[in-house]
C-alpha positions in Angstrom: 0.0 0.0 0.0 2.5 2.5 1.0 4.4 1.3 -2.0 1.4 2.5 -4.4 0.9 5.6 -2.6 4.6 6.4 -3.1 4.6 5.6 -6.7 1.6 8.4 -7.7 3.4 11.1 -5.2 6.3 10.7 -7.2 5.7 9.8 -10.8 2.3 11.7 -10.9 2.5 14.5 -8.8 6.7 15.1 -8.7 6.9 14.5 -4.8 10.5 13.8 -3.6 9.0 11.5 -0.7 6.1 10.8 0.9 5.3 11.1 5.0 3.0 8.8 6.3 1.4 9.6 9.8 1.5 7.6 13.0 -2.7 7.6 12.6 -2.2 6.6 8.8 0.5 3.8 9.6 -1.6 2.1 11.6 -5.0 2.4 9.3 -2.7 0.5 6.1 -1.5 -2.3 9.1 -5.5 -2.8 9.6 -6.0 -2.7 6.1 -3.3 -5.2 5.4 -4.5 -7.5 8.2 -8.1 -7.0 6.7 -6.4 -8.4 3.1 -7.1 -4.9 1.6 -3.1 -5.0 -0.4 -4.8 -5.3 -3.7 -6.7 -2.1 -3.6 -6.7 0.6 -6.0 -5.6 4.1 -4.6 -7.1 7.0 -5.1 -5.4 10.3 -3.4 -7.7 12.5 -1.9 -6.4 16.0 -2.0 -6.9 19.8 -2.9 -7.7 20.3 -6.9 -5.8 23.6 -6.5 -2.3 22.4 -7.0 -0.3 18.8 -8.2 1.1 19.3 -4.2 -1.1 19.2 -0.9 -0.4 22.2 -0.7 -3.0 24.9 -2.3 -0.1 27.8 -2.9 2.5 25.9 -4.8 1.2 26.1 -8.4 2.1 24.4 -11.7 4.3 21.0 -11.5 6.6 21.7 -8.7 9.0 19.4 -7.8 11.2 18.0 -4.4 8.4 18.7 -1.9 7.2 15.9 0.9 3.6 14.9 0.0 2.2 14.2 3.6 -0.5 11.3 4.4 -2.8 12.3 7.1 -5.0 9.4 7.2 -5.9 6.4 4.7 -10.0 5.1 4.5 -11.1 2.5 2.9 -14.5 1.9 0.4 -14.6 -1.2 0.4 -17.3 -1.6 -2.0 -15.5 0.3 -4.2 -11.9 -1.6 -3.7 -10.8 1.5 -3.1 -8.1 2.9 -0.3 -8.4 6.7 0.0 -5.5 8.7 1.6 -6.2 12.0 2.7 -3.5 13.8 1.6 -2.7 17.3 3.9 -5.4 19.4 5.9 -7.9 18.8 3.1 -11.7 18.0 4.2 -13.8 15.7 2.8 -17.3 16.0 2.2 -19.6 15.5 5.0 -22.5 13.4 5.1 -26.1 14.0 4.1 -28.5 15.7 6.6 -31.4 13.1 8.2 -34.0 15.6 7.1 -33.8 16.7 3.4 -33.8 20.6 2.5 -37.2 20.0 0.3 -39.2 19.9 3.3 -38.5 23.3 4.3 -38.9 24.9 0.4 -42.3 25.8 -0.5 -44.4 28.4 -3.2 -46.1 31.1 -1.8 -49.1 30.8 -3.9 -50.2 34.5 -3.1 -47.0 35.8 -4.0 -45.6 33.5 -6.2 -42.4 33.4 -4.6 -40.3 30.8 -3.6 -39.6 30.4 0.2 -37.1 28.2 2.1 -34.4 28.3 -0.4 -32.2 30.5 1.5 
């Protein structure tokens, strides 16, 4: 796994090494135990730069692409590292948006949207 990882920082993204947290270390050592090796990797991190890092624009080169944690979709057969501060997407609300959106017949505006 950390083999994979270390292959895309450097070949697809020009990182001179990877830095794999303690947190992260021991998610790949579950993962491994949990047969998970075969897994295809796809790196989760900011759109706004080939680095983690949001500032450093076009290919830059030599920098330490750090791995803050590593999920799993299993369904998927994916492994996921989360690559810097970057957030992920949180989940869905229990209560849908659409039930507080509504016409105002009268008016014809519509309410609840914001």
């Amino acid at each position: 796994i950390e083999e994979k990882i270390e292959v895309i920082a450097k070949e697809v993204y020009g990182a001179e090494k990877i830095e794999i947290s303690p947190a992260a270390k021991v998610q790949i050592e579950r993962y491994k135990l949990q047969r998970f090796n075969n897994f295809l990797i796809c790196m989760a991190k900011t759109h706004l730069s080939l680095s983690h890092d949001p500032s450093l624009k076009g290919a830059s080169t030599g920098f330490t692409l750090p791995i803050r944690e590593v999920r799993a979709s299993v369904g998927a057969g994916l492994l996921y590292p989360i690559v810097g501060t970057m957030s992920t997407m949180p989940g869905l609300p229990t209560r849908p948006a659409i039930f507080d959106i509504d016409l105002n017949l009268e008016t014809g505006n519509i309410e609840g949207l914001f």
